[in-house]
TIKOL-729554 format. One record per residue (C-alpha): residue number from 1; x, y, z. Coordinates in nm, 3 decimals. Example, Ala and Ser with C-alpha at 12.3 -4.5 7.8 and 13.67 -1.06 7.14 Angstrom:
2
n:1 east:1.230 north:-0.450 up:0.780
n:2 east:1.367 north:-0.106 up:0.714
***
This chain:
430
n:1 east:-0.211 north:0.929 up:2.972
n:2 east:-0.228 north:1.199 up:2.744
n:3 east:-0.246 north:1.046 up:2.377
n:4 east:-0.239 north:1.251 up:2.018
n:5 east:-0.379 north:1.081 up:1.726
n:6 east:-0.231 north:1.184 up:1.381
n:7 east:-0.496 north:1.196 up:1.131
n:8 east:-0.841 north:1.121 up:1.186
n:9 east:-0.970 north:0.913 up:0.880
n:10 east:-1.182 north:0.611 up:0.880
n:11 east:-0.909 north:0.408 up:1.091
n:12 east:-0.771 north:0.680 up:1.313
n:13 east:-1.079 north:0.839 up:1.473
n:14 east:-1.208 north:0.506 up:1.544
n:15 east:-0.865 north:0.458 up:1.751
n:16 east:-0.904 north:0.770 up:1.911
n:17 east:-1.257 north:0.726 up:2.058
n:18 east:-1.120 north:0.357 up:2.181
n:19 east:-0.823 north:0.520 up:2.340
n:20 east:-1.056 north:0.804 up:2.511
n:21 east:-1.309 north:0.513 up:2.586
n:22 east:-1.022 north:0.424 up:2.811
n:23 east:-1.040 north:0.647 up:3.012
n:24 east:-0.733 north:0.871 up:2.866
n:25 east:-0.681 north:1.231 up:2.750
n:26 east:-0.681 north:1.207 up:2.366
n:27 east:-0.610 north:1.512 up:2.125
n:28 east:-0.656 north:1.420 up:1.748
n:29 east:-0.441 north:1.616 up:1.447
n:30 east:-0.581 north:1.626 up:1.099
n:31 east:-0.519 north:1.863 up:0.820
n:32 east:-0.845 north:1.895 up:0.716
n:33 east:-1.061 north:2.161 up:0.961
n:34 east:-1.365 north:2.066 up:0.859
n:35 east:-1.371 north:1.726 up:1.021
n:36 east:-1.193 north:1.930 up:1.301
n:37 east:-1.451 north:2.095 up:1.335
n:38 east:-1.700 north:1.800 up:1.337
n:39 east:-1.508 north:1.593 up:1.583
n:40 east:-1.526 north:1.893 up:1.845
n:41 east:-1.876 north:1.906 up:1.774
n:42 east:-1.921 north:1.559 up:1.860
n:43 east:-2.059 north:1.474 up:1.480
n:44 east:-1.908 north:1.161 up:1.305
n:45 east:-1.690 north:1.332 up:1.044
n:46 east:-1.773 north:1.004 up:0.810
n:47 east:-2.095 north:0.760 up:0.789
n:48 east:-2.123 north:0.363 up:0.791
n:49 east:-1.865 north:0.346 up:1.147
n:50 east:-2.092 north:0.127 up:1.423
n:51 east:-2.103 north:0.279 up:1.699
n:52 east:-1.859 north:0.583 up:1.660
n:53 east:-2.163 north:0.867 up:1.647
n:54 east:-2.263 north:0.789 up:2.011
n:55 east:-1.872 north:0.743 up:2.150
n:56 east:-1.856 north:1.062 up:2.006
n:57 east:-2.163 north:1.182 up:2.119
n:58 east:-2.033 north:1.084 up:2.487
n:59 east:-1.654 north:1.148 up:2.491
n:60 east:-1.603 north:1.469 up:2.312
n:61 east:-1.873 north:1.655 up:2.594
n:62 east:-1.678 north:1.495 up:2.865
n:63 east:-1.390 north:1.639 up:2.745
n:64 east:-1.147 north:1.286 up:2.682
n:65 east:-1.161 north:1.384 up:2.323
n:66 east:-1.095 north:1.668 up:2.153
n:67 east:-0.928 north:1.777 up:1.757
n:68 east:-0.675 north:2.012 up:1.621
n:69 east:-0.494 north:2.103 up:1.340
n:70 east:-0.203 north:2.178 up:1.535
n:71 east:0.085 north:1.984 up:1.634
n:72 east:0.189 north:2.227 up:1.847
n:73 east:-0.102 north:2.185 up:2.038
n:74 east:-0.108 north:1.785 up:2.061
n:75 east:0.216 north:1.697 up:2.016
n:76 east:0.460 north:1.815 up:2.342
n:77 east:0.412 north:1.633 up:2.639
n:78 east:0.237 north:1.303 up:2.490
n:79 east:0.261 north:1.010 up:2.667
n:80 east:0.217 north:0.839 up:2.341
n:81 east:0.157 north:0.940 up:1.932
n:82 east:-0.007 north:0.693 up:1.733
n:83 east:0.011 north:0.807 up:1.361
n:84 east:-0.193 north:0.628 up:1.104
n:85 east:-0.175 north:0.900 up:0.831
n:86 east:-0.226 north:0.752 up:0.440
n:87 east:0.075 north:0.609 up:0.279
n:88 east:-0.020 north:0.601 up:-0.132
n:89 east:0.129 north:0.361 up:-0.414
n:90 east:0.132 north:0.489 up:-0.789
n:91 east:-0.081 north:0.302 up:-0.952
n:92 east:0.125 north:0.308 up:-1.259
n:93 east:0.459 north:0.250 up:-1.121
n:94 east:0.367 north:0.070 up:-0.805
n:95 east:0.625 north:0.272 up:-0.582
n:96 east:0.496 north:0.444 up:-0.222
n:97 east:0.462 north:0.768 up:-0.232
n:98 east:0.558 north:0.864 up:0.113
n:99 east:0.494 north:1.245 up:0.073
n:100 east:0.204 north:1.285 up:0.302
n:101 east:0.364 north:1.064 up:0.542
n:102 east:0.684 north:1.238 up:0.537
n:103 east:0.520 north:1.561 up:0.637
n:104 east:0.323 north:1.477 up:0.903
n:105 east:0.627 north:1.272 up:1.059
n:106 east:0.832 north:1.636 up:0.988
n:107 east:0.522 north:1.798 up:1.192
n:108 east:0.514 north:1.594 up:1.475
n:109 east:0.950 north:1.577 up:1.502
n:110 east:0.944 north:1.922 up:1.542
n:111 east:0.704 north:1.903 up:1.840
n:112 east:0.835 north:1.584 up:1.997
n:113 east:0.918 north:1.588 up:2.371
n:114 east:1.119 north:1.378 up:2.567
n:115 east:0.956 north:1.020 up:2.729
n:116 east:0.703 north:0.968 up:2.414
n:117 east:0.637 north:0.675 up:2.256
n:118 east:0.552 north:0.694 up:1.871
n:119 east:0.383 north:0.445 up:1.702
n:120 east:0.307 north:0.393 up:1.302
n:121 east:0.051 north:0.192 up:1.222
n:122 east:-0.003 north:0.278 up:0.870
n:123 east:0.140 north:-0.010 up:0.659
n:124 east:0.470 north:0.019 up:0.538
n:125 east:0.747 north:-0.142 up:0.320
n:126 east:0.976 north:-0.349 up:0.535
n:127 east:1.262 north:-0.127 up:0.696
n:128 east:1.073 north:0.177 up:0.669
n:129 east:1.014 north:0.188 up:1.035
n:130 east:1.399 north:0.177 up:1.098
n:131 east:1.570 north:0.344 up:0.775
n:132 east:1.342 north:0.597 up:0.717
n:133 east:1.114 north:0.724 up:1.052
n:134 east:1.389 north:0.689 up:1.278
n:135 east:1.647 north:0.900 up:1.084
n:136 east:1.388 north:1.181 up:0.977
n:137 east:1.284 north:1.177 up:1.375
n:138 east:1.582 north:1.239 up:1.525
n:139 east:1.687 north:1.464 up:1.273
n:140 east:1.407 north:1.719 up:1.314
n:141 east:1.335 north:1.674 up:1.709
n:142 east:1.738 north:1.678 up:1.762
n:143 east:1.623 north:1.384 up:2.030
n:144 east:1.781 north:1.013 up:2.043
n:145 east:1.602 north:0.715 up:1.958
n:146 east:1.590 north:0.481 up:2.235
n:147 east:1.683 north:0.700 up:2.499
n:148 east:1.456 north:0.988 up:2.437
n:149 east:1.186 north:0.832 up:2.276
n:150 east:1.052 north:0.532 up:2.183
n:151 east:0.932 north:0.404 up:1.834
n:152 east:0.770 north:0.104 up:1.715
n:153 east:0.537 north:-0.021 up:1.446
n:154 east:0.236 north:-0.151 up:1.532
n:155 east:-0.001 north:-0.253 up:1.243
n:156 east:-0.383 north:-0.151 up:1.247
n:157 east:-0.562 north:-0.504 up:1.146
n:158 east:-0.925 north:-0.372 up:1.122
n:159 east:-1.198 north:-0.338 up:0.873
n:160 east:-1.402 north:0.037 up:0.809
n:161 east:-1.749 north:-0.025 up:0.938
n:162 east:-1.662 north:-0.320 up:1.217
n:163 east:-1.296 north:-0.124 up:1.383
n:164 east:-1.407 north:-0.139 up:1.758
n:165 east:-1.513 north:-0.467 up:1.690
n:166 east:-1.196 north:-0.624 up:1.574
n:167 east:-0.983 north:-0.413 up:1.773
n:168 east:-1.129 north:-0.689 up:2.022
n:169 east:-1.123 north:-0.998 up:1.792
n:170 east:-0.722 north:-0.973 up:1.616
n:171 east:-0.403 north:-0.968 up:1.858
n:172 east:-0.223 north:-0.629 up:1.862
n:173 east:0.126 north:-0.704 up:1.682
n:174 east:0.428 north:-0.467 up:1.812
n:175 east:0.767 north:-0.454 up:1.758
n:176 east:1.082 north:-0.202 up:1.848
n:177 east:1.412 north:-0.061 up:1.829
n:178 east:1.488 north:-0.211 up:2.111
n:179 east:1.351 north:-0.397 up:2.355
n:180 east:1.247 north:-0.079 up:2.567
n:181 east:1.051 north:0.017 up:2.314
n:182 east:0.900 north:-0.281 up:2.236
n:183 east:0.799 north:-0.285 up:2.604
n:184 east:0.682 north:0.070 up:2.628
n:185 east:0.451 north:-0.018 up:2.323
n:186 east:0.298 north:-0.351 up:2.475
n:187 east:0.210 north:-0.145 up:2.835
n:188 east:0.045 north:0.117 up:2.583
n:189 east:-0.144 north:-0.117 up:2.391
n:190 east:-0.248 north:-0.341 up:2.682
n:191 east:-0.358 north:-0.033 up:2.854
n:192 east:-0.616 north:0.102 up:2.577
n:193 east:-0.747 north:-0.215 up:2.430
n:194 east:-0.937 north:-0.495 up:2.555
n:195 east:-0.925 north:-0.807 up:2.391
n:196 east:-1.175 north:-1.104 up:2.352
n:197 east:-1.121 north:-1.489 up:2.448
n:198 east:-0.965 north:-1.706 up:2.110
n:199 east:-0.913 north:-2.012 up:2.192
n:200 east:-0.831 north:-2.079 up:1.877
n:201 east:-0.520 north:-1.907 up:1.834
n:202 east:-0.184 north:-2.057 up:1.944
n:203 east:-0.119 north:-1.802 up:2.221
n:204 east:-0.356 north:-1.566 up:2.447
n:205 east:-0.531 north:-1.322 up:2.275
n:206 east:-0.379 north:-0.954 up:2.351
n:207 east:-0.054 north:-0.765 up:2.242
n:208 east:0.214 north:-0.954 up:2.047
n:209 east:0.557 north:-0.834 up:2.075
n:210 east:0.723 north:-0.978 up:1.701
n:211 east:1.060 north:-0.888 up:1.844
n:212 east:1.137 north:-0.629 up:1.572
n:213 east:0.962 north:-0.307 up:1.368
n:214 east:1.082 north:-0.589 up:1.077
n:215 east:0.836 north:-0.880 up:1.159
n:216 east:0.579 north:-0.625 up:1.230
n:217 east:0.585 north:-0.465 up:0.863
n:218 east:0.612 north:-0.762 up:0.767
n:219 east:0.321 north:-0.989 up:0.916
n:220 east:0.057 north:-0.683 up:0.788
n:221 east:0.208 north:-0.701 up:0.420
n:222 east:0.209 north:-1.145 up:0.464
n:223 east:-0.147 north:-1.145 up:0.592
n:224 east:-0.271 north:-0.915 up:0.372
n:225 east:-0.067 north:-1.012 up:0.054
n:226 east:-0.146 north:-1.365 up:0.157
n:227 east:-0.527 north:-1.288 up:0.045
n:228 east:-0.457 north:-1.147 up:-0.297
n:229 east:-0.214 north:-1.432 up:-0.415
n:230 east:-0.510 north:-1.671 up:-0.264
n:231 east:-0.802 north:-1.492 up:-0.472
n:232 east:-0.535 north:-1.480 up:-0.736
n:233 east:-0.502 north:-1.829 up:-0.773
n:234 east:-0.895 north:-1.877 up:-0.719
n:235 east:-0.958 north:-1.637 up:-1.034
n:236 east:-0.704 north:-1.823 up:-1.250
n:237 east:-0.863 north:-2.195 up:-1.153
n:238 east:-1.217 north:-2.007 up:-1.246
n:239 east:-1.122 north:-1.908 up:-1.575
n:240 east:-0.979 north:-2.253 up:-1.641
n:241 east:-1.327 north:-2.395 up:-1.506
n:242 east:-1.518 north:-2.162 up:-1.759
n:243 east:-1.342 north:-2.287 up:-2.085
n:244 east:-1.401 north:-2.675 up:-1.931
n:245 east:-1.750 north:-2.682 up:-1.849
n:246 east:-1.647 north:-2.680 up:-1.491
n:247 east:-1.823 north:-2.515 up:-1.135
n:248 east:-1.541 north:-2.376 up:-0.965
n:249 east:-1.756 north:-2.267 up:-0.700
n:250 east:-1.843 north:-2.640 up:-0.615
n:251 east:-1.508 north:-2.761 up:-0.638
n:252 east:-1.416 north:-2.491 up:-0.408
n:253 east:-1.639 north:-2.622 up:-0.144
n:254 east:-1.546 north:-2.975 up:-0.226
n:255 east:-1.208 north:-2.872 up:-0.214
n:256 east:-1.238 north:-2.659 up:0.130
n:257 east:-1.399 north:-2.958 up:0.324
n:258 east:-1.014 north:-3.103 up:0.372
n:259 east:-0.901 north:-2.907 up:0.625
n:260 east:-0.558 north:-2.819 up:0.482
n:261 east:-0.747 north:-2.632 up:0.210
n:262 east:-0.857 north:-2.278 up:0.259
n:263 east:-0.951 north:-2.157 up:-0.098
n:264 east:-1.101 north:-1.799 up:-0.164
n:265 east:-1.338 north:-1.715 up:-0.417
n:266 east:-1.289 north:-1.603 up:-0.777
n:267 east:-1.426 north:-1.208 up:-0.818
n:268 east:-1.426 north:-0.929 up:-1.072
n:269 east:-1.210 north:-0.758 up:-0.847
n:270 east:-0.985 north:-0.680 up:-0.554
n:271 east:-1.066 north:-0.346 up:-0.412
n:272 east:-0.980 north:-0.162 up:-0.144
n:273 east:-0.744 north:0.053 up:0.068
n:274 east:-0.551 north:-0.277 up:0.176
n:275 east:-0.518 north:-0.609 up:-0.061
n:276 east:-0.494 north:-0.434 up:-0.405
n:277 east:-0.255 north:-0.176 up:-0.222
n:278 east:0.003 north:-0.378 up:0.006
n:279 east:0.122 north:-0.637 up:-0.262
n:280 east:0.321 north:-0.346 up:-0.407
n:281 east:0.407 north:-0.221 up:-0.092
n:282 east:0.611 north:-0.581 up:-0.054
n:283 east:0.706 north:-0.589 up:-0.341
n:284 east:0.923 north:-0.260 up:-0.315
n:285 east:1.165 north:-0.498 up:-0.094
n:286 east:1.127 north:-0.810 up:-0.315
n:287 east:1.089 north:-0.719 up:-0.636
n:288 east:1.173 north:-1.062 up:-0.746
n:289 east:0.855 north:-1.260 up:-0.584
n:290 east:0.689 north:-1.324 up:-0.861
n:291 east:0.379 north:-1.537 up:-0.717
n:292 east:0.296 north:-1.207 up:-0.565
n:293 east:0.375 north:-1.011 up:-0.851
n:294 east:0.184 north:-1.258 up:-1.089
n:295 east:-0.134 north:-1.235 up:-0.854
n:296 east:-0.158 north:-0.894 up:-0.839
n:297 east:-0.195 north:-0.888 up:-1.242
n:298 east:-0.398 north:-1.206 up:-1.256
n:299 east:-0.654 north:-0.989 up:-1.034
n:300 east:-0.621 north:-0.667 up:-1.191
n:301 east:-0.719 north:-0.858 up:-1.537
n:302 east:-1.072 north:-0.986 up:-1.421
n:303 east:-1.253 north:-0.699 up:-1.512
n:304 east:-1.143 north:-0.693 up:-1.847
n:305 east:-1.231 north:-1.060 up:-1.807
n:306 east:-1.578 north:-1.000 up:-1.723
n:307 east:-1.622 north:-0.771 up:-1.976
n:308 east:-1.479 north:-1.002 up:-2.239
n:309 east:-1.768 north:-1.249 up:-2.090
n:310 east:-2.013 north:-1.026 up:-2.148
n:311 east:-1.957 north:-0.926 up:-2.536
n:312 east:-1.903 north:-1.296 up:-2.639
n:313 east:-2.241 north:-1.373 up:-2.461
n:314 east:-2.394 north:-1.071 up:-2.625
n:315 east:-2.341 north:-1.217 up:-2.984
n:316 east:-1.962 north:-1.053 up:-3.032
n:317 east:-2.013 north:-0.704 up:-2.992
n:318 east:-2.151 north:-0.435 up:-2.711
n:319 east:-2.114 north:-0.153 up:-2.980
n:320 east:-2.389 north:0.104 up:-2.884
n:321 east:-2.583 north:-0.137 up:-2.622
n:322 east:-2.634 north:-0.022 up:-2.321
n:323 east:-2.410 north:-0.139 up:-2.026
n:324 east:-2.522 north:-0.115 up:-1.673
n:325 east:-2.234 north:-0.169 up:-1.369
n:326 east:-2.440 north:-0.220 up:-1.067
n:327 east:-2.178 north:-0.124 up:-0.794
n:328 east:-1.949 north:0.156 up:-0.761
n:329 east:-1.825 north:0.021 up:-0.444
n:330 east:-1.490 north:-0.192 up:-0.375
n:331 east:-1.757 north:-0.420 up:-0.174
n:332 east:-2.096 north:-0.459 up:-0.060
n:333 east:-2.217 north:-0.241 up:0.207
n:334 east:-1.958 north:-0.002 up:0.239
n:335 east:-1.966 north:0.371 up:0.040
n:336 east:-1.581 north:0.371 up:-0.049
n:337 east:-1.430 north:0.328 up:-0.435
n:338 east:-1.081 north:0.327 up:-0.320
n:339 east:-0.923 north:0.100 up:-0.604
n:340 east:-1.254 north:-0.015 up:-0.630
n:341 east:-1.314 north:-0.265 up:-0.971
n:342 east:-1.601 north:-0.060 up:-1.108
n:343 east:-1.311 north:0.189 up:-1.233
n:344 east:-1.162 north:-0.083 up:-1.465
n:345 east:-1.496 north:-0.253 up:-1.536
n:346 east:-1.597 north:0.068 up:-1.692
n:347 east:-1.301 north:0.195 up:-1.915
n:348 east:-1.308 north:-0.181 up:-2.059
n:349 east:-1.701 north:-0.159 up:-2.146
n:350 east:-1.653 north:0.184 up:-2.303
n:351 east:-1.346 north:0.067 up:-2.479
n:352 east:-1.570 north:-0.245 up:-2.617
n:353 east:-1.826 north:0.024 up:-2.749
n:354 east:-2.084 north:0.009 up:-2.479
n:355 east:-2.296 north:0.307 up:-2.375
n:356 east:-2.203 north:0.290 up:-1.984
n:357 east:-2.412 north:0.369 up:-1.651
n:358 east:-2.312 north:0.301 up:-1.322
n:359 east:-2.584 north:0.217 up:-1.023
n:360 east:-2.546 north:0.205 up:-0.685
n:361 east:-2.737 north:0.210 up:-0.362
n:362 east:-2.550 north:0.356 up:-0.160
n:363 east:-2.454 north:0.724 up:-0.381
n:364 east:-2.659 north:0.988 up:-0.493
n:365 east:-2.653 north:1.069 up:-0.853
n:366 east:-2.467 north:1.386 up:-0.796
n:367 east:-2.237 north:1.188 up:-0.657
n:368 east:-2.214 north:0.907 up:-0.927
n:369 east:-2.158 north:1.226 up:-1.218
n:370 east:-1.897 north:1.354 up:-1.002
n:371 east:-1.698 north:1.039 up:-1.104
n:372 east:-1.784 north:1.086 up:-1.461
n:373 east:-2.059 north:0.808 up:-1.459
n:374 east:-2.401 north:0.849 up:-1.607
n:375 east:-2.628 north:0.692 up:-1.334
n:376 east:-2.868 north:0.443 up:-1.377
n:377 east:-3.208 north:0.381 up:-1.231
n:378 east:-3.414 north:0.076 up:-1.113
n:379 east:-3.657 north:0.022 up:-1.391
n:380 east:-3.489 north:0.184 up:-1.660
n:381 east:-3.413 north:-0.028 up:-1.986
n:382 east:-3.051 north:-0.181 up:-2.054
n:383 east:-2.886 north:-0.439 up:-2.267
n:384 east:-2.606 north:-0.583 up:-2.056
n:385 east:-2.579 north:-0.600 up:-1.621
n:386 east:-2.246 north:-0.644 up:-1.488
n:387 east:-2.243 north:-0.715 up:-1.094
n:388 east:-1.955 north:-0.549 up:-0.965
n:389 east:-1.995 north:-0.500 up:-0.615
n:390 east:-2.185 north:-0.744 up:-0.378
n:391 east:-2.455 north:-0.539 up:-0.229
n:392 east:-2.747 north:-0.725 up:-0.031
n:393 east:-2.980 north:-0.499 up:-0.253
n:394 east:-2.863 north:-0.658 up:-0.566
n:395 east:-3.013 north:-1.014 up:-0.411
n:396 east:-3.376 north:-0.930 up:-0.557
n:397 east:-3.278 north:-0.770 up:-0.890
n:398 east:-3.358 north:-0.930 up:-1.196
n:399 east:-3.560 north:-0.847 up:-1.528
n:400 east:-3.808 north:-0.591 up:-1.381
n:401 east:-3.524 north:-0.372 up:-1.214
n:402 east:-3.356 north:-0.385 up:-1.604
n:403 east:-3.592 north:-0.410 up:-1.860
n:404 east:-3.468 north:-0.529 up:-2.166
n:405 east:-3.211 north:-0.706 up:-2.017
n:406 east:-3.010 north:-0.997 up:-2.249
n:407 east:-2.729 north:-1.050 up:-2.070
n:408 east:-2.565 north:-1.090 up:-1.727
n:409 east:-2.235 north:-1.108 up:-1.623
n:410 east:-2.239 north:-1.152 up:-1.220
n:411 east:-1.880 north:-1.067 up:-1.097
n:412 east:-1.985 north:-1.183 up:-0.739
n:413 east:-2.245 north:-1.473 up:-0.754
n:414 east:-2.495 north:-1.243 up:-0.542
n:415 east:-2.792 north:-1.205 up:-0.757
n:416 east:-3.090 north:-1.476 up:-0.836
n:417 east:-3.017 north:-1.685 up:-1.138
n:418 east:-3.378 north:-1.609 up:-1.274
n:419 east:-3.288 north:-1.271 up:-1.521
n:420 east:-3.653 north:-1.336 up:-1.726
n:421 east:-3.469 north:-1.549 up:-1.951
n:422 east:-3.134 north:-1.318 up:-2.035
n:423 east:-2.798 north:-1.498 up:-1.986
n:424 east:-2.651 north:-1.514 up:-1.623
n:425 east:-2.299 north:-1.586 up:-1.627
n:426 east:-2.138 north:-1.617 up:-1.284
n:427 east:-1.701 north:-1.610 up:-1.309
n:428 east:-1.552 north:-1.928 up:-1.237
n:429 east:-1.919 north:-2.109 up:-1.385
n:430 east:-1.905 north:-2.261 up:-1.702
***
């Protein structure tokens, strides 16, 4: 087959390689030239991706893969488009902004041949598939839905750093227009992924046709809202557990050993490009659930929370004491702030007075002041540690890495409880 990928980010290269793994003829489209330019030079565009440098390495020489940024030159004569461009949510509002989806969808309309099969797998709002893809589609390509081309929503259910790994591990949900669609989409998927044995789930392990685009949108934005109203409800039993002397973290366990009971754990935060992210993407259709509404502010409080923590514990105040965030990260091990906590964490410590830095393994200092951060160093003096993100490094810190140190406020319950004598508070711990 001859495949085009529309934009090659952290989720969409990944897809590429697996699809020229197959065997296939892949063309990628981003806007961006530069990591054009990389992916033709067989160079990972993006660190922290296992094994995507040597796919790479091996596909884009034997000429499966290649990159463009050109519809012209990907788009016509596809067998199949998979588009898994950015879809972003105002973080003040909470509505999509669909305006870099709605141009690349324009882009590839007005290069869409007959007997292609398009495919979105960038989350959307329920409907969107149907009400708002289809229409623009047809409109620009002057082609019919369903008899000139198929489309279908198909939901990418991976992680950055692990994608060709649970590309494997998660069924492939699908669903159509129609039911030709629905079928072109499962021969596609079946055809370019391989899946491993689970024999725990309640059907074989492969491509899952949900019988609409509908169900689709809507088991990514369930399974994905499902965790936030979970850590939600975690974070609001930990802050009861602080004010009663209680260890949430035990009665989690304890509570988790039934095996109806499936509790997360509390947190300073919910990062990321997905759970922080696809609440509000449901809740554009049901603007009257408020468990999911109410979770999505119970979480987006905890960093105030921790901060809160921290000045009680500090005698009232952190007026002029030094603050240190260790983690800049959404979460441990991976080099990505989108909607990360530390952004929160910080504007509350500098609105409580404190004199903030920001530490983390895996960015440079450059790269740290570019954010508007003052960066802090192993072995430098500080008043006050706040663990934001749960990176392995963070395990053997105590008072030698911060010298000084009098209190600590660990937002993930990652670092040794010996601080030289300084207050460790862990959320959800009395």
């Amino acid at each position: 087959m001859k495949i085009a990928v529309v934009a090659l980010g952290k989720i969409g290269l990944p897809l590429a390689v697996q699809f020229a793994s197959k065997g296939h003829d892949v063309v990628g489209v981003d806007v961006n030239p530069t990591v054009v330019d990389l992916v033709n030079a067989g160079t990972e565009p993006f660190p922290g991706e296992a094994h995507l440098a040597e796919k790479l390495a091996e596909l884009v020489p034997a000429g499966r893969l290649r990159a463009t940024t050109d519809y012209a030159d990907a788009i016509p004569g596809a067998d199949a488009v998979v588009l898994v461009v950015p879809l972003f949510v105002n973080d003040e509002t909470w509505q999509p902004d669909f305006g870099w989806m709605d141009a690349a969808t324009r882009s590839l309309a007005a290069h869409l041949t007959p007997g292609t099969l398009v495919s979105y797998e960038t989350t959307l709002p329920v409907g969107t598939t149907r009400t708002r893809w289809k229409p623009l589609l047809e409109e620009v390509s002057g082609l019919t839905e369903g008899t000139d081309f198929h489309l279908v929503f198909s939901p990418e259910r991976v992680l950055t750093g692990r994608v060709f790994a649970d590309l494997r591990k998660y069924p492939k949900l699908v669903g159509g227009l129609s039911e030709a669609g629905a079928a072109a989409a499962i021969a596609f998927y079946e055809d370019v992924l391989d899946f491993d044995e689970r024999p725990d789930l309640p059907r074989p392990n492969g491509v899952w046709d949900l019988g609409s685009a509908e169900a689709s949108e809507l088991a990514k934005l369930a399974e994905t809202t499902y965790r936030d109203v979970n850590i939600g409800l975690a974070n609001q039993f930990g802050r009861f557990a602080e004010k009663n002397g209680i260890d949430v973290h035990a009665v989690i366990d304890a509570s988790n050993s039934q095996p109806y009971s499936h509790i997360h754990r509390p947190g300073i935060a919910v990062g990321g490009h997905c759970i922080p992210v696809y609440p509000r993407l449901y809740l554009f259709n049901d603007p009257d659930a408020t468990i999911v509404r109410a979770a999505r502010e119970a979480n987006m409080g905890m960093p105030a929370h921790a901060i809160d923590l921290a000045r009680v514990a500090a005698g009232g105040s952190l007026e002029g004491l030094r603050l240190v965030v260790l983690g800049a990260s959404y979460r441990g091990g991976v080099k990505e702030t989108a909607f990360s906590g530390v952004f929160a964490t910080v504007e509350a410590a500098r609105a409580a007075g404190a004199d903030v830095l920001v530490h983390d393994p895996m960015y440079t200092d450059d790269e740290l002041e570019r954010f508007g951060w003052t960066p802090f160093h192993a072995g430098e003096s500080a008043d006050v540690v706040v663990v934001q993100a749960d990176h392995a490094d963070y395990r053997t810190w105590g008072a030698a890495q911060v010298p000084g140190v009098r209190v600590v406020v660990d937002g993930r319950d990652v670092t040794a409880p010996d601080w030289g004598g300084a207050t460790r508070i862990v959320l959800g711990k009395a």
